[in-house]
C-alpha positions in Angstrom: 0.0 0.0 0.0 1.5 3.2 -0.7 -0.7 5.4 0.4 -3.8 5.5 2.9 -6.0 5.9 0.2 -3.9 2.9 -2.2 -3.2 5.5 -4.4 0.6 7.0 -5.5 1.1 10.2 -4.6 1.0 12.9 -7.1 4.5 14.7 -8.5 7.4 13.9 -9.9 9.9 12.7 -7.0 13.3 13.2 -7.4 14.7 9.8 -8.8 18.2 10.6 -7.7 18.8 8.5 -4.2 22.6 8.2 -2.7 24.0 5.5 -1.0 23.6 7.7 2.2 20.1 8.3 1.1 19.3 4.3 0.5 21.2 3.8 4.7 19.0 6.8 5.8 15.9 5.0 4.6 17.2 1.2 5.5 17.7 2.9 9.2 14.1 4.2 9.6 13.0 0.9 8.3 15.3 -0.9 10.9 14.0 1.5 13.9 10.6 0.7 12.6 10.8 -2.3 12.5 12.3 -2.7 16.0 9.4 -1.2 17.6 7.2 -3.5 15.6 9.2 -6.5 16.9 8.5 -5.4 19.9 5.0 -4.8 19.8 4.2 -8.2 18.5 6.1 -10.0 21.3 4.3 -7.7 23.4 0.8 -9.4 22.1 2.1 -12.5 22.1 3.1 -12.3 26.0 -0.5 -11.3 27.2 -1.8 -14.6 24.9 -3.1 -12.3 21.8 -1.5 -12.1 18.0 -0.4 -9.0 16.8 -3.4 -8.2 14.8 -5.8 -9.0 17.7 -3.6 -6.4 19.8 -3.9 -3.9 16.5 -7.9 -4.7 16.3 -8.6 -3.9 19.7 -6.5 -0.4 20.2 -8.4 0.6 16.7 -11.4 -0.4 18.8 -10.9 1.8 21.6 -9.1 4.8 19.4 -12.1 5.0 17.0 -12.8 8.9 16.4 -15.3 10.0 17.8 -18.7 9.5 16.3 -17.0 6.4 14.3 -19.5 3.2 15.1 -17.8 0.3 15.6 -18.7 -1.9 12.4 -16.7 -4.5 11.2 -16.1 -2.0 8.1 -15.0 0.5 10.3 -12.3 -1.9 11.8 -11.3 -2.9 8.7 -10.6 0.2 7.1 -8.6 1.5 10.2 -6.5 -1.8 9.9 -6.2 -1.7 6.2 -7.5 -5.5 6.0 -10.5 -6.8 3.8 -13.6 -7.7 5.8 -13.4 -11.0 6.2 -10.0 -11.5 7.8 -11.5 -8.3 10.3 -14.3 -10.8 11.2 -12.3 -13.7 11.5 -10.3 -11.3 13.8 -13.0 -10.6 15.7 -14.4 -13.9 16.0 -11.5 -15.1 17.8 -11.5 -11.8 19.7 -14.6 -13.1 20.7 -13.6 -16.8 21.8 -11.1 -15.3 23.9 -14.0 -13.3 25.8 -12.0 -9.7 24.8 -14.8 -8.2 22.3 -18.1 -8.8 21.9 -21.1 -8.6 19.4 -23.9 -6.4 19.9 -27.0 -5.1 17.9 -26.9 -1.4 16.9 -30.3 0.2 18.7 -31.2 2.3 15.5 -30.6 -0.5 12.9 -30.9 -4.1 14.3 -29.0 -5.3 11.0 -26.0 -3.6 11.5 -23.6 -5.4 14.4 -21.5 -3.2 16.5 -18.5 -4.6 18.2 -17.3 -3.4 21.8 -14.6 -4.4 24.2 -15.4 -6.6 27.2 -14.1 -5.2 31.1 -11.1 -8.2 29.7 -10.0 -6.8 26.1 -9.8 -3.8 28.3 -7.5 -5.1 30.9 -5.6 -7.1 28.0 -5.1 -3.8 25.8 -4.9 -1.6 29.1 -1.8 -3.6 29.6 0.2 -3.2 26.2 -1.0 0.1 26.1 1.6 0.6 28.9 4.1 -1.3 27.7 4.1 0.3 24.5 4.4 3.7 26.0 7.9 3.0 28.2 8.8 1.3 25.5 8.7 4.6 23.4 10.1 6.3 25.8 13.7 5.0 25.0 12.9 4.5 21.6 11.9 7.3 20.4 15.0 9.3 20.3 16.3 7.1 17.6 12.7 6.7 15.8 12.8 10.4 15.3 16.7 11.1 14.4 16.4 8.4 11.9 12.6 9.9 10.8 14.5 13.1 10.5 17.3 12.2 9.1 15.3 10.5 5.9 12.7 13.6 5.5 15.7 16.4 5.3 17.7 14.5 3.0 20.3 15.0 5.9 22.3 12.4 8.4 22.7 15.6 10.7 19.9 16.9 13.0 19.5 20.4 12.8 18.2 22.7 16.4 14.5 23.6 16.3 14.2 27.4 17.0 12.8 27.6 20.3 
């Protein structure tokens, strides 16, 4: 996916990239990729898969006035609606979300978070924040480094 709307972005880029341009961008990937390491161990540890972990914090970060529809989900995870219910149905096994008829229009299912897929996502939640705490530093010099075209950090005016 290139985009969030799967479409290329409109310009010409410059086509030119350096070998310090290719180790700028293979770092950011690297510290990305770290934290998302990370985060799936993190799932794995409190006895949820990755995705699971990524369904329920798009659950609970909806914006507001967002109903939480399986479609909704899956366009916030950027997954086709059938792996989203499959998500969700083992969600529900494991007693974290649950199903529930929308009042207005009995058709439409919304999907909530049980007191448990609270506590479970309450808990990485935390983790994830310490463990940005130390990683960000490098998530940003490396973000930084690849969006000024620059190894060096330059001073914000403060």
């Amino acid at each position: 996916m290139v985009s969030s709307d799967n479409s290329v972005r409109s310009g010409t880029p410059n086509r030119d990239v350096s070998v310090a341009g290719y180790r700028r961008l293979a770092e950011f990937r690297y510290r990305i990729r770290r934290f998302l390491h990370f985060s799936e161990e993190a799932a794995r540890s409190v006895g949820i898969e990755p995705q699971q972990h990524q369904l329920l914090l798009a659950l609970k970060g909806l914006p507001a006035g967002t109903r939480p529809t399986v479609t909704a989900l899956s366009h916030r995870l950027c997954l086709r609606h059938h792996s989203t219910v499959e998500l969700v149905d083992r969600l529900v096994e494991r007693g974290a979300v649950r199903r529930l008829a929308c009042c207005e229009d009995h058709r439409q299912v919304l999907i909530e978070l049980t007191p448990h897929g609270d506590e479970l996502l309450h808990r990485l939640s935390v983790l994830h924040r310490e463990e940005l705490r130390v990683f960000e530093p490098a998530l940003s010099e490396a973000l930084w480094a690849v969006a000024h075209r620059s190894g060096r950090r330059r001073r914000r005016p403060e």
